[in-house]
Each structure stands twice: as structure tokens, then as C-alpha cells.
PASEBA-1860 file (N, C-alpha, C; in nm, 3 decimals):
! residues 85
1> XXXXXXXX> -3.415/-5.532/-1.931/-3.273/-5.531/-1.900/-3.256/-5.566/-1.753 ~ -3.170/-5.638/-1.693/-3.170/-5.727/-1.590/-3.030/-5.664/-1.568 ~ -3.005/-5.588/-1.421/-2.842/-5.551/-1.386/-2.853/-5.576/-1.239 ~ -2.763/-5.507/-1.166/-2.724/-5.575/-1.043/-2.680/-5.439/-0.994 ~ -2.693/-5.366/-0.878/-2.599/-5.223/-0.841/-2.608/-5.236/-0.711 ~ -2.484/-5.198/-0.645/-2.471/-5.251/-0.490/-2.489/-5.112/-0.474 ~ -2.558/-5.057/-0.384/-2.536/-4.916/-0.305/-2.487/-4.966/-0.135 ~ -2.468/-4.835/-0.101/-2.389/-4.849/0.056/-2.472/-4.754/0.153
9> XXXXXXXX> -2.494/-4.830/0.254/-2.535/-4.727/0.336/-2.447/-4.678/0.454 ~ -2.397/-4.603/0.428/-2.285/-4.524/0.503/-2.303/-4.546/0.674 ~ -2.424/-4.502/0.668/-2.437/-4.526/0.855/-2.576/-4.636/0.858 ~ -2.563/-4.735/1.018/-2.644/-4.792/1.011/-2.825/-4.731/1.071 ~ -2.909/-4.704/0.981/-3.001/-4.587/1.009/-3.113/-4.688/0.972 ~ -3.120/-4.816/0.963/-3.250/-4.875/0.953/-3.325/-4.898/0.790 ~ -3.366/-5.017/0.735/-3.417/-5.061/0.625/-3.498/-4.916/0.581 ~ -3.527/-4.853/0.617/-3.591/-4.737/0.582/-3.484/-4.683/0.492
17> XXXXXXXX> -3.400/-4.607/0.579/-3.280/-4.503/0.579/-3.217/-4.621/0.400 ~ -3.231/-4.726/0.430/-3.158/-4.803/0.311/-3.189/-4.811/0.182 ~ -3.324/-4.803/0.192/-3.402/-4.793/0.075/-3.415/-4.638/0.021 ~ -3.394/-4.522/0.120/-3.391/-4.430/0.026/-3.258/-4.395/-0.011 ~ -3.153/-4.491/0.020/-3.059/-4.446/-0.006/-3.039/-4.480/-0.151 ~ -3.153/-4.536/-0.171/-3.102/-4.583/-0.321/-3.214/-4.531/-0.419 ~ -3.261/-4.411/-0.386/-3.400/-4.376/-0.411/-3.358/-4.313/-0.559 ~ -3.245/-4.284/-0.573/-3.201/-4.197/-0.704/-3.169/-4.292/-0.837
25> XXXXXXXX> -3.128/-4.441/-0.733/-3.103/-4.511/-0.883/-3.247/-4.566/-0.889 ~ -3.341/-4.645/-0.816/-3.456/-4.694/-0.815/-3.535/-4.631/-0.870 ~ -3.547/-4.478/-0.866/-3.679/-4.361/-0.871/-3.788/-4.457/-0.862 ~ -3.912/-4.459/-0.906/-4.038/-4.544/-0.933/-4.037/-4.685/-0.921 ~ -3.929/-4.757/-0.973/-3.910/-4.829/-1.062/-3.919/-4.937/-0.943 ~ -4.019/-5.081/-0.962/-3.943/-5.195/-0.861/-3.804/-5.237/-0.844 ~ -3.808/-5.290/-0.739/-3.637/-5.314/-0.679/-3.662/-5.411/-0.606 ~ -3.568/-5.496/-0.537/-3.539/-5.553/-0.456/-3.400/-5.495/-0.368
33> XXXXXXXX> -3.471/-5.522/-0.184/-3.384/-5.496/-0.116/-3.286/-5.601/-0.048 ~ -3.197/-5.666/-0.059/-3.126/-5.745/-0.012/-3.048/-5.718/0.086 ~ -3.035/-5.789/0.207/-2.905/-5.750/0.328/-2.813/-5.821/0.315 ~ -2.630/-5.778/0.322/-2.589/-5.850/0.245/-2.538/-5.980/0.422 ~ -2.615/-5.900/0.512/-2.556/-6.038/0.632/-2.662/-6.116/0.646 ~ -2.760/-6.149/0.563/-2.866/-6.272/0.562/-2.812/-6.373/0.421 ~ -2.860/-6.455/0.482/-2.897/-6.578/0.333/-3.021/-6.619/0.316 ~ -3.043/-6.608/0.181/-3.167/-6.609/0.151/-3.216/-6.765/0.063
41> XXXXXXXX> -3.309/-6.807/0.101/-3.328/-6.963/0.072/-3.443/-6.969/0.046 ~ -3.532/-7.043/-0.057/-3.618/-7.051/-0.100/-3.670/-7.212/-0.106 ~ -3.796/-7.225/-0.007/-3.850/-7.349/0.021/-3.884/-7.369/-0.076 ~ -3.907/-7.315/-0.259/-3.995/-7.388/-0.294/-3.871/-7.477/-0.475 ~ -3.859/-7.544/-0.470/-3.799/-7.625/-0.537/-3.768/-7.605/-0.702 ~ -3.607/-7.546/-0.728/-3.580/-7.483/-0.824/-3.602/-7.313/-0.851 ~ -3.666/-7.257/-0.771/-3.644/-7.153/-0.738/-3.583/-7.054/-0.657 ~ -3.522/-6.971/-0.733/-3.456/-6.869/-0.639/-3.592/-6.766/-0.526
49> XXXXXXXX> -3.467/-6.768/-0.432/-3.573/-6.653/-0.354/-3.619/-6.521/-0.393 ~ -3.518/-6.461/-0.479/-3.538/-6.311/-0.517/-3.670/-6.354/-0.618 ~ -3.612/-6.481/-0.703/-3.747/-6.475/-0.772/-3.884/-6.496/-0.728 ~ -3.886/-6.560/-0.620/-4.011/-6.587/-0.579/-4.075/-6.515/-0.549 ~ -3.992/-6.423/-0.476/-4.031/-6.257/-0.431/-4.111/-6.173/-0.548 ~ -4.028/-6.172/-0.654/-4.046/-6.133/-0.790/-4.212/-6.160/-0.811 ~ -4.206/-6.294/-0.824/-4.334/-6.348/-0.913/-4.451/-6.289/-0.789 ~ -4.436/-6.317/-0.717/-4.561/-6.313/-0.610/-4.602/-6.131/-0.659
57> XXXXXXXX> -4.477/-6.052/-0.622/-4.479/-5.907/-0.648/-4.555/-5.862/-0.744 ~ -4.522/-5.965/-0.866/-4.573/-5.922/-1.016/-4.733/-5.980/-1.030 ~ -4.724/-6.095/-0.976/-4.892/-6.207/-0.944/-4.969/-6.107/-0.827 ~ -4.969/-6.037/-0.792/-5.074/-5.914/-0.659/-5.036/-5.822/-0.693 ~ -4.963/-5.748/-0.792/-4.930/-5.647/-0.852/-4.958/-5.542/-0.692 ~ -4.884/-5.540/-0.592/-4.808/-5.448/-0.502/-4.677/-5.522/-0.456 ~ -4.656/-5.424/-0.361/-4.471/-5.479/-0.301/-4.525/-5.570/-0.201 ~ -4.398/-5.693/-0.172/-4.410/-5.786/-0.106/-4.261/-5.768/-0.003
65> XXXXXXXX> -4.293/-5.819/0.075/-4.134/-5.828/0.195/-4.158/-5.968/0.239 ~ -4.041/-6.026/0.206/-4.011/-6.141/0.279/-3.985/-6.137/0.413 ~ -4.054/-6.233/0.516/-4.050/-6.212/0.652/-4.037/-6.309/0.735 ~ -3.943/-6.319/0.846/-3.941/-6.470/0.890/-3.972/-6.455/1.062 ~ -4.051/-6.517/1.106/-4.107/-6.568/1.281/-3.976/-6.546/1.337 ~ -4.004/-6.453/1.408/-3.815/-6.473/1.529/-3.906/-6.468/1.671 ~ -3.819/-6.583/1.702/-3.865/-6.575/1.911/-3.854/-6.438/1.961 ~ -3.970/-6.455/2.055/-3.955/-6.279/2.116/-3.858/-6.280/2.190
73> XXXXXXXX> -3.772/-6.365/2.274/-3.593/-6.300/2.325/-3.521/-6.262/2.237 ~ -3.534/-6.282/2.088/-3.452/-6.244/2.055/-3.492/-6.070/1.882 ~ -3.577/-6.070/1.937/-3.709/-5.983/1.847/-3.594/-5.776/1.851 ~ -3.527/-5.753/1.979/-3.437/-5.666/1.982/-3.354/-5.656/1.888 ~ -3.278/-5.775/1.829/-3.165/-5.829/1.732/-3.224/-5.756/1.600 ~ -3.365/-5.730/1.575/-3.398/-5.759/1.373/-3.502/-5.634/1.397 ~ -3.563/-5.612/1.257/-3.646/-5.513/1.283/-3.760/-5.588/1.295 ~ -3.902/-5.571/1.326/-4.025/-5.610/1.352/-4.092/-5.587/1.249
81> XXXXX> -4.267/-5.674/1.250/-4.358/-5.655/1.186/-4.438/-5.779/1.295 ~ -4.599/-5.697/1.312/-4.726/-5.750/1.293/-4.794/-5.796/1.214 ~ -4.853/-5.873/1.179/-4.960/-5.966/1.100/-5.025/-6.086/1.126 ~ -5.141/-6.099/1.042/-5.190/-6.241/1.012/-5.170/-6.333/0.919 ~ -5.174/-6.451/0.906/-5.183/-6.527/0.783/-5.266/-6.590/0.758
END
């Protein structure tokens, strides 16, 4: 069954604070987190982004986060992450 449920996060408290805000409808269950002030675009041709997210999620069977390179002047603006590729 495939649905859609917007939750709200009342105060702005960080992707953390967001995700448990929705911890009661999610319980266990995979989810996707969407922000609704990004657009989300998918380089790879005929595919949606949520799905891509999806398949990769389901193909390494753990959670995946989509993540994009931001210049360090402007790294204050978004939340962070470290890694390699």
C-alpha cells in the first residue's frame, strides 16, 4: 500500500527533531524524509528521485540519505556530513 502523510514540525529543531516527529506514524517501518524547501531531481533518466533513493535503500538493504557537496562559505546555511566516495 503506497500513501503519502505530511507531518509538521512545529519548531525548527533539526532533521533529527523531524524524523522523530513522525516516529508514531513511521514506528519501524521505512520512510522517506523530504524537505518541503528543496527540489529534488534525479540525474538518472526516467527516474524519480524518491525512487532512486528507494531502490538503492532496498538494493544494500540499510538507510540511504541523499547528499549534495555545498562550498564551505556557505556549509552554516544546511546541515553537514563527512565522507568518502
Amino acid at each position: 500500500m503506497r500513501r503519502t502523510t505530511f507531518m509538521t514540525q512545529e519548531q525548527p529543531l533539526g532533521y533529527g527533531h523531524a524524523v522523530a516527529c513522525a516516529r508514531g506514524f513511521a514506528g519501524d517501518e521505512p520512510f522517506l524524509l523530504l524537505l518541503g524547501d528543496h527540489l529534488y531531481v534525479s540525474d538518472a533518466p526516467g527516474l524519480r528521485c524518491a525512487a532512486e533513493v528507494v531502490r538503492l535503500a532496498e538494493s544494500e538493504s540499510c538507510s540511504v540519505s541523499a547528499v549534495r557537496a555545498t562550498r564551505e562559505h556557505l556549509v552554516g546555511r544546511y546541515g553537514t556530513l563527512t565522507g568518502a566516495v
